[in-house]
N, C-alpha and C positions, 0 to 999 in steps of 0.2 A: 245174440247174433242171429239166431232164429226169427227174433221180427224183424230184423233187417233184411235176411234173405224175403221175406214173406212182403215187407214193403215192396223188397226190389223186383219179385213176380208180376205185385199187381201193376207196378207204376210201367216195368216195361215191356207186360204185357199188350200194351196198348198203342206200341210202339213199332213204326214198318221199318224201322232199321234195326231192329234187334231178331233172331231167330229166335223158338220156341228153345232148342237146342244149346243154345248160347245161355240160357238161364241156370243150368246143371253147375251144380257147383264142382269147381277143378279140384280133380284128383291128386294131382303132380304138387300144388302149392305147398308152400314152407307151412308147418303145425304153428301155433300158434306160441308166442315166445314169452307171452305174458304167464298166465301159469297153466297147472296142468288140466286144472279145474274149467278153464272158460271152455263156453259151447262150441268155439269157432273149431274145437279138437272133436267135437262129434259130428258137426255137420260142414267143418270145411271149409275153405274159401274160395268166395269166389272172383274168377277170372280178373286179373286189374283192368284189363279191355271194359270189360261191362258193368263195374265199378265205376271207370270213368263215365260212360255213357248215361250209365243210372244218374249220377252227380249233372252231369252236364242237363238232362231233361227235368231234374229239378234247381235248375238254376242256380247252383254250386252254393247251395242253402248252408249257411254257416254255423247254425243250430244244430242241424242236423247231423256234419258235421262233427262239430266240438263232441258231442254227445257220445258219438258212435265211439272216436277217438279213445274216449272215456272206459269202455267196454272191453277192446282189443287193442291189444300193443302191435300187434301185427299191421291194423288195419287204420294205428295210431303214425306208424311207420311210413304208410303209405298215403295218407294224408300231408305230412310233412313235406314227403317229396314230391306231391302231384295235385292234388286236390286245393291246398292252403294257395297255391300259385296260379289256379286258375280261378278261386276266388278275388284275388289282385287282380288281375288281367281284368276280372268280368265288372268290379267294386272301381277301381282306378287304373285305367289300361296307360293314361301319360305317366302316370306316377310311378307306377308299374317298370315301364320301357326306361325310365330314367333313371330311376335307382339302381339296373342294372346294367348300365353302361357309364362307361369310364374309357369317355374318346374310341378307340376301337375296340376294348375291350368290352366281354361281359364278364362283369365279376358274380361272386353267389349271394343271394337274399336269404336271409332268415326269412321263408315265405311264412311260414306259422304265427312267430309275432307280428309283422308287418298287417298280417287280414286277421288278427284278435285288433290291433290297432285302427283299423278301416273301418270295423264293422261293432268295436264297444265301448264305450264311455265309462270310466273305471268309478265316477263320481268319488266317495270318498269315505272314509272309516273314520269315528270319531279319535281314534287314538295313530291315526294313520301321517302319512307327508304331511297333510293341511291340517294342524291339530284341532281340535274344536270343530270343526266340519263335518256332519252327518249328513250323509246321502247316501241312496244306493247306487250303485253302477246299474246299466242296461245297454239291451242291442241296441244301435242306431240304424233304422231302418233306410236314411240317407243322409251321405255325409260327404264335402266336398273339401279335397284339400289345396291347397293355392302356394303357390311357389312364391309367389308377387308382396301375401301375406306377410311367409316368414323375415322378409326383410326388417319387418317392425320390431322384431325378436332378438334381432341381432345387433350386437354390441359397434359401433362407430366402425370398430377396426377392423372388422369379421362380414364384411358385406358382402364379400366375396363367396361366402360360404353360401350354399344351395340348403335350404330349408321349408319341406310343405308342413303346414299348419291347416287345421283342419275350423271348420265355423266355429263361436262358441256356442258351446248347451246349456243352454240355459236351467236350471233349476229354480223352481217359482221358492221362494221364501215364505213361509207357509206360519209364521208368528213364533215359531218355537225357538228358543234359547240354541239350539243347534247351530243355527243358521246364523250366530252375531253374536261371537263370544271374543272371545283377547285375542288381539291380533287380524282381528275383520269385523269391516264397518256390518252395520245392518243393512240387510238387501240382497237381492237374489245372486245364487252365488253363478257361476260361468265354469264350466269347466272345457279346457281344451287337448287338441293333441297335435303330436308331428314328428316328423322323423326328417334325419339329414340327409341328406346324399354325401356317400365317402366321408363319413364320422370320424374316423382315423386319421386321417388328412386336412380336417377341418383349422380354422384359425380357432373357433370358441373351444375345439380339444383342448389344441396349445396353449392358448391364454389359461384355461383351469388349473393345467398339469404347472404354468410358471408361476398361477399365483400361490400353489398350492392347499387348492380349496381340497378338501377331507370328502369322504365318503358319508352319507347318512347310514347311520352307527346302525340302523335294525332295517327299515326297507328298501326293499330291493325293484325294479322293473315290473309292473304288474304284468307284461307281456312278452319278455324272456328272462324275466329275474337276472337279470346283472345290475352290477351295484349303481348308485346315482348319484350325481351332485348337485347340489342346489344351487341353482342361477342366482337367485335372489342373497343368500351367503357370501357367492362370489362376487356381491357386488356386478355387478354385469345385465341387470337389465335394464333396458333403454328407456325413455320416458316414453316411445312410439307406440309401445307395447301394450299401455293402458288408453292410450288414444284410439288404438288401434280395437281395443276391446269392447269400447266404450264404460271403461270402468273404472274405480275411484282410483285416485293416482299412485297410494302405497296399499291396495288392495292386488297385487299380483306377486304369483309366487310361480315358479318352475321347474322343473329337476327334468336334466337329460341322464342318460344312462350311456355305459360305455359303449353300445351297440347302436348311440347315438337316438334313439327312441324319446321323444320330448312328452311329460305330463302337465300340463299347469292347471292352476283355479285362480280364479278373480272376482271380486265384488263386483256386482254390475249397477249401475246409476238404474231406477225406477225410472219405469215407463210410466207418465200420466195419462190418462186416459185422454184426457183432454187432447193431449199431445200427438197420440196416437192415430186420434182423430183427425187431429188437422192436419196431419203427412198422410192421410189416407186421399182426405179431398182435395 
């Protein structure tokens, strides 16, 4: 917690809307909840005013961040309720504004999973959802999610349902046995992501809950650990999906979670060069 105060001097030192005076760290603030051992009990917290401030002049850095989060339950706390939200707003402000309204109401956002969602590509574990699949996850520096997209995703009946889906990422297919083992063609794989609006109310909820598809027996949500079901199990993905993807037709697989959070992977058809070439000119 001490480089963090010590980041937060220099960064807002530099700064005409912050006083010199504002940098002290607050006396009054709650001790720290995590244990009794962390620094933030020697040297305190500070002010959530200038916390915000500091986040906001560095552009609500999601790194920075997760990391801190990591450190302090206190400051993990307050991330959740303030910080994770204005990463949405700053990452996806449509997406944002509509996930949390429902006609005139505003309902509440799991803001923490939704901007680990905006901002990471979980890629994949070799004994993980996508078996056989090895890749690492990473930040994605820009990521766009499309409402218009998730239509492709959804089952004939369920059109109705509102779904952003975010571009695929591509992972280059690199010759190793990883990358095109049982169950996926060879070729580079795609991973995507997406979340519902009002999951709970959705028609693809209902259809899961009547066909009675099961829970995946060991994983859980990589971005708020609740349990998943597989689309692809439930029978229920469209053929648009892989159209949509541009990827082999029994190469896509999906799992939403109950907090309605969408992961997939897909084989993706090889770009020829040649190809590439001549949609360039």
């Amino acid at each position: 917690m001490g480089l963090l105060l010590l980041m937060m001097r220099i960064d807002l030192r530099n700064s005409s809307w912050v006083e010199t005076e504002e940098m002290k760290t607050s006396k009054q603030c709650r001790s720290c909840i995590r244990s009794a051992s962390c620094q933030c009990t020697k040297f305190g917290h500070l002010d959530e005013d200038v916390l915000f401030l500091m986040f906001q002049n560095l552009n609500w850095n999601p790194k920075l961040i997760a990391t801190m989060s990591c450190v302090c339950k206190w400051f993990n706390e307050f991330s959740k309720r303030v910080l994770w939200k204005e990463v949405c707003r700053a990452r996806a402000p449509r997406v944002a504004r509509d996930l949390q309204s429902r006609g005139s109401q505003t309902i509440d956002v799991e803001w923490r999973a939704l901007g680990k969602l905006l901002v990471y590509c979980t890629g994949s574990s070799k004994d993980g959802l996508f078996k056989g699949v090895e890749t690492p996850g990473h930040f994605v520096h820009k990521s766009r999610f499309i409402k218009a997209s998730g239509k492709y995703f959804l089952p004939p009946k369920c059109k109705t349902d509102v779904l952003y889906v975010s571009r695929t990422c591509r992972h280059l297919d690199d010759g190793t046995e990883e990358m095109g083992t049982i169950g996926w063609d060879p070729g580079d794989m795609g991973f995507f992501r997406g979340v519902f609006k009002s999951f709970s109310t959705s028609k693809v909820r209902k259809m899961l809950i009547e066909k009675g598809a099961p829970f995946h027996p060991t994983e859980v949500c990589p971005y708020c650990e609740a349990k998943l079901w597989s689309i692809g199990e439930a029978e229920m993905i469209p053929e648009t999906a892989s159209i949509s993807l541009d990827a082999h037709e029994h190469g896509v697989e999906y799992y939403v979670c109950l907090n309605g959070h969408m992961i997939g992977a897909c084989t993706l058809w090889y770009i020829l060069e040649s190809e590439s070439e001549y949609e360039y000119d």
